[in-house]
C-alpha positions, -999 to +999 in steps of 0.1 A: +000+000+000+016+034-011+005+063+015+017+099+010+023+119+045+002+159+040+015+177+073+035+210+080+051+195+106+083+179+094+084+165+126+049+146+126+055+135+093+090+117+102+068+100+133+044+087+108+069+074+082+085+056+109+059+035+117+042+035+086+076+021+072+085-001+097+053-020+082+064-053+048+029-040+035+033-003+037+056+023+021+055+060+024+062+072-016+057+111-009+055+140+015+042+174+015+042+200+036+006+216+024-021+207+001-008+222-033+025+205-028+004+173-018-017+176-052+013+177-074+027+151-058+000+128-062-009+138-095+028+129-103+032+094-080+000+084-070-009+063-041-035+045-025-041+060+007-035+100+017-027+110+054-036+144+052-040+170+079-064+193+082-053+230+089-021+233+067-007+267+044-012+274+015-040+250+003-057+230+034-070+194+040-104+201+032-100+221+002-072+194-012-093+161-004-123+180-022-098+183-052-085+145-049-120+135-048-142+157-075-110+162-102-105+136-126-074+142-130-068+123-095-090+094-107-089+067-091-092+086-065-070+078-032-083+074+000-084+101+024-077+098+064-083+129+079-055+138+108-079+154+138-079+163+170-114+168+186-112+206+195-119+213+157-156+205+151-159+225+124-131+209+103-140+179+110-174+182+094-157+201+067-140+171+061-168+148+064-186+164+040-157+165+015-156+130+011-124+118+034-129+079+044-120+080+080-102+100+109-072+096+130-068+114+160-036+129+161-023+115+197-035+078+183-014+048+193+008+038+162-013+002+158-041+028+152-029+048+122-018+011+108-053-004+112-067+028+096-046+030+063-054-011+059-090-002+067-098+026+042-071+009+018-097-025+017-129+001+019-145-027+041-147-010+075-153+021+094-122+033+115-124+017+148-146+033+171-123+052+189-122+073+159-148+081+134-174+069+156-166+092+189-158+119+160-193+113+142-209+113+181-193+150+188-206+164+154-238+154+155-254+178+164-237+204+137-242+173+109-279+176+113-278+216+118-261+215+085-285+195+068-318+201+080-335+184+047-317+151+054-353+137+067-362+100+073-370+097+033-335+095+029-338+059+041-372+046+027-354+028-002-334+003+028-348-027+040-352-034+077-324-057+077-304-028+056-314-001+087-304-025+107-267-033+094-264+004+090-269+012+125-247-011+135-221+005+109-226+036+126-217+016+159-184+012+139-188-026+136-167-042+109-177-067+083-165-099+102-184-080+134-214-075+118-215-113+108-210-125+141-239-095+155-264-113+128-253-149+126-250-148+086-215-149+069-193-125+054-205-123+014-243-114+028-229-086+049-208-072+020-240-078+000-260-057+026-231-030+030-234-027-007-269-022-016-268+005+017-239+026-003-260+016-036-292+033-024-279+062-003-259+074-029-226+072-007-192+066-018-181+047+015-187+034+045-184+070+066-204+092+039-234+061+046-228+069+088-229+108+079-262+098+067-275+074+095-265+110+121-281+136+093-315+116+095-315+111+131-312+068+124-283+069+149-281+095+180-251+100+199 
């Protein structure tokens, strides 16, 4: 898995690397320092997963993920973890709504930020919840501010079994958890978890749990 390190703080970034290349199935190809430097890059070497903080010079980690994600120059599009830290509410909404795949909390044990680039990499799981889910819990309340015409209807296309696997989603359950939750095996729940991102019109797992919060499915 190729990952490219977006931080201004040389620092942080030779933290990541570390661990990140101390890892046979992980390589750090790239660093930047902001977000324009980070879009050349990738334009230039590509990669699979982007570790891109969020208030940076220049161009910042909203404003570049929105780029990775909507310009097809970037296409395929890598995935985005959002570097956090829970005193920012309002970037981390920004960020939800740009399209990033999952969060890591910036003090977040290294077997954390591993687990979290394989996670998004395979696009099978929410981030443990530790993360997105006690990140999703604190914006809440601004997620459904934000989108006051996210109504139930959002969700009359799901089956009760689909409502169902997408709460537990929200609950940051993974694949093989969710399996065990409703006694069927893996292939059904990836069948479920893909008819949910089918009909709600979401490009992941995390945009589907926005959606769940918007809607008021799921309350903190």
């Amino acid at each position: 898995m190729r990952v490219i390190l977006v931080d201004d703080q040389q620092l942080v970034r030779a933290g990541l690397a570390m661990v990140i290349n101390s890892q046979p199935d992980l390589e750090v190809v790239a660093e930047a320092g902001n977000g324009s430097d980070a879009l050349q890059l990738i334009g230039v070497t590509g990669c699979d997963v982007v570790l891109m903080d969020v208030r940076m010079p220049r161009i910042d980690g909203i404003e570049a993920t929105q780029h990775l994600l909507t310009d097809p120059r970037y296409a395929p599009a890598p995935k985005v973890v959002v570097l956090t830290t829970f005193d920012l509410d309002e970037y981390a909404l920004a960020a939800i709504k740009a399209g990033a795949s999952g969060f890591l909390l910036k003090d977040a044990p290294p077997e954390e930020l591993l687990a979290a680039i394989r996670t998004v990499y395979r696009g099978d799981a929410v981030i443990a919840p530790s993360t997105t889910r006690r990140l999703l819990d604190h914006v809440a309340p601004l997620l459904r501010e934000e989108e006051p015409d996210a109504g139930p209807d959002v969700l009359s296309t799901l089956t009760e079994r689909e409502r169902e696997v997408l709460v537990q989603m929200a609950y940051g359950l993974s694949n093989s958890e969710l399996a065990t939750h409703f006694v069927v095996s893996e292939a059904t729940v990836k069948t479920h978890v893909g008819r949910i991102l089918a009909k709600l019109g979401s490009r992941d797992r995390v945009q589907a749990v926005v959606v769940a919060y918007q809607t008021g499915l799921v309350k903190p």
